[in-house]
Backbone as CSV, one residue per row, in Angstrom:
resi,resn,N_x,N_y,N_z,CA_x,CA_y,CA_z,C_x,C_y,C_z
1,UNK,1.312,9.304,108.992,1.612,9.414,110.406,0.708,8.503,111.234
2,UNK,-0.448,8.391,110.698,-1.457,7.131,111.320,-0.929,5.441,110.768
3,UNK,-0.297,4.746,111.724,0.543,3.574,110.792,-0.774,2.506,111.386
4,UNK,-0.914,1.760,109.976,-1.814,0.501,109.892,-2.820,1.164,109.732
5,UNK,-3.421,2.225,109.058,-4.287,3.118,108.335,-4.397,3.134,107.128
6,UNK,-4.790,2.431,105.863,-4.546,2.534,104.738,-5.041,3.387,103.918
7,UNK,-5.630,4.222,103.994,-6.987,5.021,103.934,-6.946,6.699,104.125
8,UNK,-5.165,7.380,103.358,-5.164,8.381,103.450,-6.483,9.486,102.692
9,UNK,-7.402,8.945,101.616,-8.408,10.351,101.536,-9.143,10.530,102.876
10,UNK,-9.324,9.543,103.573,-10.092,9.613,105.462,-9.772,10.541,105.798
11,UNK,-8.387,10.429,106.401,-7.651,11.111,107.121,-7.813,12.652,106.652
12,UNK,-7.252,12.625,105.278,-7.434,14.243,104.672,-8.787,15.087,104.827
13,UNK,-9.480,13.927,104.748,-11.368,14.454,104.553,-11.688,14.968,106.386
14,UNK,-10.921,14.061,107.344,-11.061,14.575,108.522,-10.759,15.739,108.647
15,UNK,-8.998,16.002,108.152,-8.657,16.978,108.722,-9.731,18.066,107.570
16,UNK,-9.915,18.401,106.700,-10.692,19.142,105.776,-11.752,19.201,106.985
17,UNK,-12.580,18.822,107.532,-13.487,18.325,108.439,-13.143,19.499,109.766
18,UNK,-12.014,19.598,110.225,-11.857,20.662,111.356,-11.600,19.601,112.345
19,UNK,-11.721,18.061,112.245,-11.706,16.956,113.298,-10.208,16.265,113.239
20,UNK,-9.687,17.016,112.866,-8.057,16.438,113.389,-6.901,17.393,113.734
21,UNK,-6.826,17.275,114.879,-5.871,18.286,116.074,-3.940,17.428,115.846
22,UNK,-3.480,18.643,116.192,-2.050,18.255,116.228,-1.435,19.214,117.475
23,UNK,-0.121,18.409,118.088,0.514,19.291,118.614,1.881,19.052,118.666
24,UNK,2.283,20.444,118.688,3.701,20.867,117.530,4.728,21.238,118.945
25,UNK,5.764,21.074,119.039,7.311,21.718,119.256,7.938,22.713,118.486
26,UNK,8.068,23.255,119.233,8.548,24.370,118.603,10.443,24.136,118.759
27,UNK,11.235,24.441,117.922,12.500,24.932,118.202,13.089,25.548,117.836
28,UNK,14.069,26.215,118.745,14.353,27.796,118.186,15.749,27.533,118.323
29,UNK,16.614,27.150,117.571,17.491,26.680,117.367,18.592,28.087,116.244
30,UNK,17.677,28.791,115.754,17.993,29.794,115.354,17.223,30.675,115.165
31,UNK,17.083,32.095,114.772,16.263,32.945,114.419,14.657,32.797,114.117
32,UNK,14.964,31.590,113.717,13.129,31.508,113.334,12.546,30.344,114.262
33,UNK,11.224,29.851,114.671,11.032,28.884,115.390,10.676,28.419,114.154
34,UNK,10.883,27.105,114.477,10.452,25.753,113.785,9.324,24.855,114.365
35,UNK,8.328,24.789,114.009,7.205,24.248,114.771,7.477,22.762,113.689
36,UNK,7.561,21.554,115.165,7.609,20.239,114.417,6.261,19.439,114.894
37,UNK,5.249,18.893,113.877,3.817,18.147,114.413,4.433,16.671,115.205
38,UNK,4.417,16.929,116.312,4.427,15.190,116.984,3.784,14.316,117.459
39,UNK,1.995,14.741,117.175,1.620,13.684,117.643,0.190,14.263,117.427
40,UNK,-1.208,13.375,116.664,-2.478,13.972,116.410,-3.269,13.107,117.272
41,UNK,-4.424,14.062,116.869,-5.336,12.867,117.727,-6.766,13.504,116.342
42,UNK,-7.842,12.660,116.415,-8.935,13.586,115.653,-10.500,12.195,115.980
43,UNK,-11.196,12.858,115.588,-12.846,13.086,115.775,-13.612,12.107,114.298
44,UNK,-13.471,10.729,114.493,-14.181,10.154,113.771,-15.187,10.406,112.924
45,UNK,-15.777,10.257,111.609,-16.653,10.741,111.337,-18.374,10.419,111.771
46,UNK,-18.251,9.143,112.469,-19.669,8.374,113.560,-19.550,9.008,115.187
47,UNK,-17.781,10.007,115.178,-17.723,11.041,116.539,-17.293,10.351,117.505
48,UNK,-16.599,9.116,117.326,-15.582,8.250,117.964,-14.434,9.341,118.352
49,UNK,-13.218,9.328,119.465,-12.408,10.065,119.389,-11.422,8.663,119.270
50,UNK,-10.823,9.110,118.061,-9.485,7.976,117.665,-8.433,8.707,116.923
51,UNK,-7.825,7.718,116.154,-6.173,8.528,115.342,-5.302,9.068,116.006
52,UNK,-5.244,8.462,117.294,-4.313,9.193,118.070,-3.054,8.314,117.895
53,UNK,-2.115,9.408,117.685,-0.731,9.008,117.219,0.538,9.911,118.183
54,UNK,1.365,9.698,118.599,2.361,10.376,118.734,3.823,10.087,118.383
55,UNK,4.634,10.744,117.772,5.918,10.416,116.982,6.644,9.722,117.893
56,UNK,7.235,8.625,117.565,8.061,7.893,119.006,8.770,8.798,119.586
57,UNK,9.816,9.912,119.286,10.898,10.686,119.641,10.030,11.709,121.026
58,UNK,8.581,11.549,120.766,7.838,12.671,121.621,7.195,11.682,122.851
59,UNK,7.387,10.580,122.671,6.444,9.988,123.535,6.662,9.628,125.130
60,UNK,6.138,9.588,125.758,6.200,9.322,127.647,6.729,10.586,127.977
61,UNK,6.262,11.741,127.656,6.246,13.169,127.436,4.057,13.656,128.187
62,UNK,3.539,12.515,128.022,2.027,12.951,128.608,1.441,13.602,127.587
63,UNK,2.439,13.474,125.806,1.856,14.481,125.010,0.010,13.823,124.345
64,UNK,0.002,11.931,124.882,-1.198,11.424,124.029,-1.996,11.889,125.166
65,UNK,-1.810,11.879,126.534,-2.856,12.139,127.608,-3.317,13.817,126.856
66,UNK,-2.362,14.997,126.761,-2.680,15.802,126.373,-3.582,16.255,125.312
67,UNK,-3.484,15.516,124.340,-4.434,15.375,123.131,-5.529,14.539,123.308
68,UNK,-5.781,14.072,123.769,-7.009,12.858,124.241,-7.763,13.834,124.844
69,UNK,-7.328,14.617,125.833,-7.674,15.659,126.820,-8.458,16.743,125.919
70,UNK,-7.703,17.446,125.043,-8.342,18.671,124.225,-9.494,17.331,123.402
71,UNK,-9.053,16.600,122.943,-10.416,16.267,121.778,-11.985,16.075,122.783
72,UNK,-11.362,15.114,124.332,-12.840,15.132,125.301,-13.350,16.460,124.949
73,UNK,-12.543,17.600,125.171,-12.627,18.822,125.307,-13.702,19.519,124.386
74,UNK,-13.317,19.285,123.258,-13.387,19.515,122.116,-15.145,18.782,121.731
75,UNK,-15.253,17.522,122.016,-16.215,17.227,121.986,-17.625,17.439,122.909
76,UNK,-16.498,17.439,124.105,-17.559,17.949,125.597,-18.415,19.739,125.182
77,UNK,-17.787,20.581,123.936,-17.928,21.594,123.335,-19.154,22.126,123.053
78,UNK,-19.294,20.662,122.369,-20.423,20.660,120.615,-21.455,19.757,121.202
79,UNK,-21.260,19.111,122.864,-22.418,18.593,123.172,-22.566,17.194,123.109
80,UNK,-21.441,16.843,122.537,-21.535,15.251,122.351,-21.032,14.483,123.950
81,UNK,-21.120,13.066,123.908,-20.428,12.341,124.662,-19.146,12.247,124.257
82,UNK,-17.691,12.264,124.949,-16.793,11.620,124.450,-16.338,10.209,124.541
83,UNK,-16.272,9.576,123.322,-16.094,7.819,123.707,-14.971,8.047,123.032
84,UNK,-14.456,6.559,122.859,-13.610,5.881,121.685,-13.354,4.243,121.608
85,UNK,-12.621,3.785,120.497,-12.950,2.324,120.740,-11.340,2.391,120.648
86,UNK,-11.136,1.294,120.838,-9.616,0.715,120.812,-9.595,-0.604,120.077
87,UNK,-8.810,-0.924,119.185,-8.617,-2.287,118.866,-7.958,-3.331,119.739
88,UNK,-8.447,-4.437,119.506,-7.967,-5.445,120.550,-6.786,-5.845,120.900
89,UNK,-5.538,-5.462,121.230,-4.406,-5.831,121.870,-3.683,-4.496,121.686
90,UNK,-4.248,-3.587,121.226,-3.534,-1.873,121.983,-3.383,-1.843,123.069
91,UNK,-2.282,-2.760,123.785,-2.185,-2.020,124.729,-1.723,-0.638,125.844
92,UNK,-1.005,0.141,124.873,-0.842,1.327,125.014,-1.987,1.914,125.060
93,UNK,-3.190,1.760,124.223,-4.138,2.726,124.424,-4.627,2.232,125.581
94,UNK,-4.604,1.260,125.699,-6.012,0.434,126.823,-5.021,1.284,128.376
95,UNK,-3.971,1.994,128.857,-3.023,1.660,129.345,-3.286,3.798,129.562
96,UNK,-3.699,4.059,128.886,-3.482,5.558,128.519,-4.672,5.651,128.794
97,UNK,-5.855,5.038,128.350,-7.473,4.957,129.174,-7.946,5.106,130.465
98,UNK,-6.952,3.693,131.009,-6.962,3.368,132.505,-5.942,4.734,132.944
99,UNK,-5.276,5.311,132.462,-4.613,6.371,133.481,-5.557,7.530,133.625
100,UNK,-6.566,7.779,132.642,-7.292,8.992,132.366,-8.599,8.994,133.369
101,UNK,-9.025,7.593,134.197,-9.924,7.093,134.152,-11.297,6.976,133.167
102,UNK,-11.007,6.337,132.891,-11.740,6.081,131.474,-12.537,4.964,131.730
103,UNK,-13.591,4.724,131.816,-14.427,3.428,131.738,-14.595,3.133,130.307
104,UNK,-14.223,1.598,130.070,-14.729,0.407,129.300,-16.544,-0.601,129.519
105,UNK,-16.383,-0.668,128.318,-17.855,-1.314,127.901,-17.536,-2.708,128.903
106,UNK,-18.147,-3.622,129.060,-18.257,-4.660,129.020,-18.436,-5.947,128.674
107,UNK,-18.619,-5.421,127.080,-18.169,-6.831,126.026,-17.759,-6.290,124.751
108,UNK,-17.197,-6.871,124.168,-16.107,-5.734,123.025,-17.702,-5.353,122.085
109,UNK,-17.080,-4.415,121.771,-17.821,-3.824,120.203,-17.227,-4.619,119.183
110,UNK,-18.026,-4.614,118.432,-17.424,-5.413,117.060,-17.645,-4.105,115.520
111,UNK,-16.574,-4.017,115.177,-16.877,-3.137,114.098,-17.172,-3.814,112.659
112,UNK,-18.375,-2.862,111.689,-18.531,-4.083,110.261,-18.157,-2.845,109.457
113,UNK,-17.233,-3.121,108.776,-17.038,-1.426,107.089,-17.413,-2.690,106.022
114,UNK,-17.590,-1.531,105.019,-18.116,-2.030,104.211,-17.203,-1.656,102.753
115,UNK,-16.846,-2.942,102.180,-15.484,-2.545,100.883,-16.394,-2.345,99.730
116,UNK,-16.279,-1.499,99.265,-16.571,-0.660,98.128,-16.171,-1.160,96.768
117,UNK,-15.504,-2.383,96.779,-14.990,-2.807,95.723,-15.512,-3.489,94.281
C-alpha cells in the first residue's frame, strides 16, 4: 500500500512497533459492517512522521489532512516534536503541508541509508 517502498519487513516492523495508524470505512451494505483500510500514515523509526498513503478511491475526502493530524497528535503525546521530510517533487505532500500550515526548513535535508549488501 506504500508504492515506491521496497522494503516491506520496515513497514511490518513499524506496524509491530504500534507506529503505523490506518483509517477504515466502514460499509454496511448488509448485515455486517465491512471496515475497508484507505489510507495510513505511521511514525518513522528516527520519529519522522511519513508513509502517508491514501487509496486513490478515498482521496480529496481531507482523509491525509486527517491522519497527518492524529500522528502530530500522536507524537505531540509521547513528547516529541512533530516533523517530517518529503521527497523532492511530492507535490501533493508539499501541497497538504502548506494547507496544514506547516513550516519548511530552508535548505533541503539530504538523506544517506546505508545498503547492507
Amino acid at each position: 500500500m506504500y508504492p515506491g517502498f521496497d522494503n516491506p519487513d520496515y513497514i511490518i516492523e513499524r506496524i509491530e512497533a504500534g507506529a503505523v495508524y490506518g483509517a477504515f470505512f466502514g460499509d454496511n451494505t448488509a448485515d455486517d459492517t465491512i471496515n475497508t483500510l484507505a489510507g495510513i500514515i505511521g511514525i518513522h523509526e528516527e520519529g519522522s512522521i511519513g508513509m502517508l498513503y491514501v487509496k486513490p478511491q478515498y482521496r480529496h475526502q481531507k482523509l491525509a489532512t486527517a491522519l497527518e493530524t492524529y500522528a502530530f497528535n500522536r507524537a505531540l503525546e509521547n513528547g516529541w516534536i512533530p516533523y517530517g521530510q518529503i521527497i523532492a517533487g511530492n507535490e501533493a505532500s508539499m501541497r497538504l503541508q502548506e494547507s496544514m500550515g506547516l513550516h519548511f526548513s530552508k535548505s533541503p535535508v539530504y538523506w544517506m541509508t546505508k545498503n547492507n549488501a
